[in-house]
C-alpha beads as a LAMMPS data file, in Angstrom:
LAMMPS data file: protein, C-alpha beads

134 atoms
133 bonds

1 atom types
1 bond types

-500.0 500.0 xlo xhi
-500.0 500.0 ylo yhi
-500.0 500.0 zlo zhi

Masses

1 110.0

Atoms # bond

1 1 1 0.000 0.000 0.000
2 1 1 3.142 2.609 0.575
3 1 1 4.687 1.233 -2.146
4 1 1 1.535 2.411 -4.505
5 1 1 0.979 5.513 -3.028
6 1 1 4.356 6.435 -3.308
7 1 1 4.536 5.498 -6.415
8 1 1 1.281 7.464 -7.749
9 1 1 2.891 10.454 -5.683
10 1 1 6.312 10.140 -7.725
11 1 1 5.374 8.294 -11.053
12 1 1 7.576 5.383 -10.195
13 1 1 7.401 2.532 -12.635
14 1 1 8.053 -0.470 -10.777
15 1 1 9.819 -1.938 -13.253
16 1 1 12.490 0.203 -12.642
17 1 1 12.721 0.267 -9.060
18 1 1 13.921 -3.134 -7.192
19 1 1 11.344 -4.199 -5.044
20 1 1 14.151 -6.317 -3.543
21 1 1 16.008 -3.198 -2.261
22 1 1 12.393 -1.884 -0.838
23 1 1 13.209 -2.763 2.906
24 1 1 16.587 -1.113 2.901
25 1 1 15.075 2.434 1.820
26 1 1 12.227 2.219 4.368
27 1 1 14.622 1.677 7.106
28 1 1 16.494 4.999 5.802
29 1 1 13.900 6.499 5.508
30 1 1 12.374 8.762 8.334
31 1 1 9.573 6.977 10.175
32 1 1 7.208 10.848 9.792
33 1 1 8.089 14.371 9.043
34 1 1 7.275 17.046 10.748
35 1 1 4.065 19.420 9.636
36 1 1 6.507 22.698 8.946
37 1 1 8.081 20.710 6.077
38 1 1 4.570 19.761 4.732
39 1 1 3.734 22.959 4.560
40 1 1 7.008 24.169 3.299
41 1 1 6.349 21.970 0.114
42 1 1 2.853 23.245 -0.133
43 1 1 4.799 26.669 -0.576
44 1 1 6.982 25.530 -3.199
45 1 1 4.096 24.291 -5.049
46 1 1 1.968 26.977 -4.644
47 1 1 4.430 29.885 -5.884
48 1 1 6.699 27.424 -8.368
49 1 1 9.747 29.328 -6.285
50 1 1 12.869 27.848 -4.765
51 1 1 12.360 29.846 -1.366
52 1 1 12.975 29.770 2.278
53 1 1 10.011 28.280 3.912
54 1 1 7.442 31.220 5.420
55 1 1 8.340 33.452 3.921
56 1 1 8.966 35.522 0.326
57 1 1 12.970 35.579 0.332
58 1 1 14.555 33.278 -2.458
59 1 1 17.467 31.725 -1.980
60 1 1 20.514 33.569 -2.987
61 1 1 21.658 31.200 -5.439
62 1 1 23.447 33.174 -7.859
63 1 1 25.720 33.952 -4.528
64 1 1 27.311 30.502 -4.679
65 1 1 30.263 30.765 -4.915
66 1 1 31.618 26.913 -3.697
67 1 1 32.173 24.196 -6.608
68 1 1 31.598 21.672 -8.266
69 1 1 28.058 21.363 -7.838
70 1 1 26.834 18.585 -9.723
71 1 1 23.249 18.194 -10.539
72 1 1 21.735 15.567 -11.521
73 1 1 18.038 15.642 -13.189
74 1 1 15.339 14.003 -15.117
75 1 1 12.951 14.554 -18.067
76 1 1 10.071 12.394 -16.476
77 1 1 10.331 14.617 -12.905
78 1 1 7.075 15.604 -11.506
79 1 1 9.055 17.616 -8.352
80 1 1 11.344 19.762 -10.672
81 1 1 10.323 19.600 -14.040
82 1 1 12.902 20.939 -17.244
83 1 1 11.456 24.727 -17.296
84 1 1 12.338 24.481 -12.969
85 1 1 16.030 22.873 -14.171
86 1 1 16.121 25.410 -16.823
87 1 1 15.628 28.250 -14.259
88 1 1 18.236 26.743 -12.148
89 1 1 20.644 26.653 -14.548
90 1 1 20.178 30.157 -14.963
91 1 1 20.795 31.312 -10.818
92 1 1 23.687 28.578 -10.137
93 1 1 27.349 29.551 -10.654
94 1 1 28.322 28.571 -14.573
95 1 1 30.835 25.971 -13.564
96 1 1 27.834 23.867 -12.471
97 1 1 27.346 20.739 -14.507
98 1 1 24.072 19.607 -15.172
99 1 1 23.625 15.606 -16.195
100 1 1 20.105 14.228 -17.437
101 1 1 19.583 11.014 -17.127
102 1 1 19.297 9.092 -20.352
103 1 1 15.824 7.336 -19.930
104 1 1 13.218 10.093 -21.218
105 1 1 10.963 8.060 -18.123
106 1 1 12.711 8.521 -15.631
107 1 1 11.733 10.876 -12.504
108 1 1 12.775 12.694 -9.115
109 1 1 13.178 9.312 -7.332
110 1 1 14.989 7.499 -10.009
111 1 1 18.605 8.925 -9.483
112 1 1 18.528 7.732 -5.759
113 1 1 17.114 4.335 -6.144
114 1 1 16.248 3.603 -9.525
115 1 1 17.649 0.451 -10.741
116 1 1 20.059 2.197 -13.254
117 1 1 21.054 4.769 -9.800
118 1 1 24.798 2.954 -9.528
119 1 1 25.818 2.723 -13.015
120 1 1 24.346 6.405 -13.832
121 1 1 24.266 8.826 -11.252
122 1 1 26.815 7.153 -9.257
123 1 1 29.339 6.785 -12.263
124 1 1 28.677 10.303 -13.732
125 1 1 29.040 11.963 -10.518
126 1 1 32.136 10.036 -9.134
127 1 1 33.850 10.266 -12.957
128 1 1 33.092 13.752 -12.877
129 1 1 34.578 14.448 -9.510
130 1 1 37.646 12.198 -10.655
131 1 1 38.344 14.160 -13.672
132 1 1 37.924 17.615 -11.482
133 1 1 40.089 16.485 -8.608
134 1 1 42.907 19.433 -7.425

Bonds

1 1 1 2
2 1 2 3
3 1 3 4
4 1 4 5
5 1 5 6
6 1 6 7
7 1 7 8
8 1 8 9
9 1 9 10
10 1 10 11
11 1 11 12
12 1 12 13
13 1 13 14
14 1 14 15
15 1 15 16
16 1 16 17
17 1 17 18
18 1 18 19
19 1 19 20
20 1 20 21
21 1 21 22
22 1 22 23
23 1 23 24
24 1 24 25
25 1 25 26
26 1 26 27
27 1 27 28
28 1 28 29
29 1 29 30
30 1 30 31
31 1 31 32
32 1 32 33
33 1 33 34
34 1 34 35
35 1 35 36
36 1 36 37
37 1 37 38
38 1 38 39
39 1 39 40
40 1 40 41
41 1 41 42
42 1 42 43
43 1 43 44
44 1 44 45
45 1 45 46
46 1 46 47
47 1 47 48
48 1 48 49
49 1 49 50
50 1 50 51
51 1 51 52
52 1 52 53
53 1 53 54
54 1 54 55
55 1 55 56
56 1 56 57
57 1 57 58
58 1 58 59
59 1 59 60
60 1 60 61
61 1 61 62
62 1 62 63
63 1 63 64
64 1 64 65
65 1 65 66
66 1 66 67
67 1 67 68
68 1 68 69
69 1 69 70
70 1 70 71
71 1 71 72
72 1 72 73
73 1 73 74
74 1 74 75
75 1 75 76
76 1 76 77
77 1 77 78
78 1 78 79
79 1 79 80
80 1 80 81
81 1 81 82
82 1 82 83
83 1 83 84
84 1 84 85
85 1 85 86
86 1 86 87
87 1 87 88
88 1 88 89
89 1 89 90
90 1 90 91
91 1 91 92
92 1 92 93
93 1 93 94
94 1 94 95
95 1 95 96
96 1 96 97
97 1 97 98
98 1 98 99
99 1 99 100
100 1 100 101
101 1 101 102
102 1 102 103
103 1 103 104
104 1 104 105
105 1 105 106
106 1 106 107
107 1 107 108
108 1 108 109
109 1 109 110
110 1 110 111
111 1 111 112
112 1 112 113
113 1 113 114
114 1 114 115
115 1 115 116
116 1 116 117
117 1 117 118
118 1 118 119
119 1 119 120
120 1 120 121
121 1 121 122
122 1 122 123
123 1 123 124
124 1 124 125
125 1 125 126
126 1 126 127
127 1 127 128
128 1 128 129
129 1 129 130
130 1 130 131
131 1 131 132
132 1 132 133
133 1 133 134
């Protein structure tokens, strides 16, 4: 039953999540969440801004000034769909490195535990931290 709403909440396909790997995220994850950060997504929502919750301050992002930020995104993402990635492309620094994933299907949850997670975020990330290395 968690399994299905979270999966109607996140457009999971469960053929690409491993239902094998299902207990180890649940015990991760927290057991509730408190009603501020409820709300606080209700905000984000609501206004389609990346802000600080109660309030009408953005965050300062174009005042990053700490690298490499690596983000990692997907075409299929209900959270932060392209035209949100597109407008955070625009207020992070321009060293930042943006990597969609490959499957046009794939969505917010997919990088973390998708079943392709390891051998594409992992291995993007960790080749691209390799190659950046001082």
């Amino acid at each position: 039953m968690c399994l299905q709403k979270n999966s109607s909440l996140t457009k999971i396909f469960f053929y690409f999540f491993s239902q094998n790997r299902l207990p180890v995220y649940t015990t991760h994850m927290p057991s509730s969440t408190a009603r501020r950060n409820l709300r606080h997504f209700k905000e984000l929502f609501a206004t389609n801004r990346f802000k600080r919750f109660d309030g009408d301050a953005d965050y300062p992002l174009h005042q990053i000034t700490f690298s490499p930020i690596f983000v990692v995104y997907a075409a299929n993402d209900y959270f932060v769909p392209l035209n949100g990635v597109q407008a955070l492309r625009g207020d992070l620094p321009n060293s930042t490195v943006f990597y969609q994933l490959s499957d046009p299907s794939a969505n917010h949850i997919d990088p973390l535990v998708g079943l392709t997670a390891a051998v594409e975020t992992n291995w993007q990330v960790l080749k691209y931290l390799q190659a950046n290395d001082d």
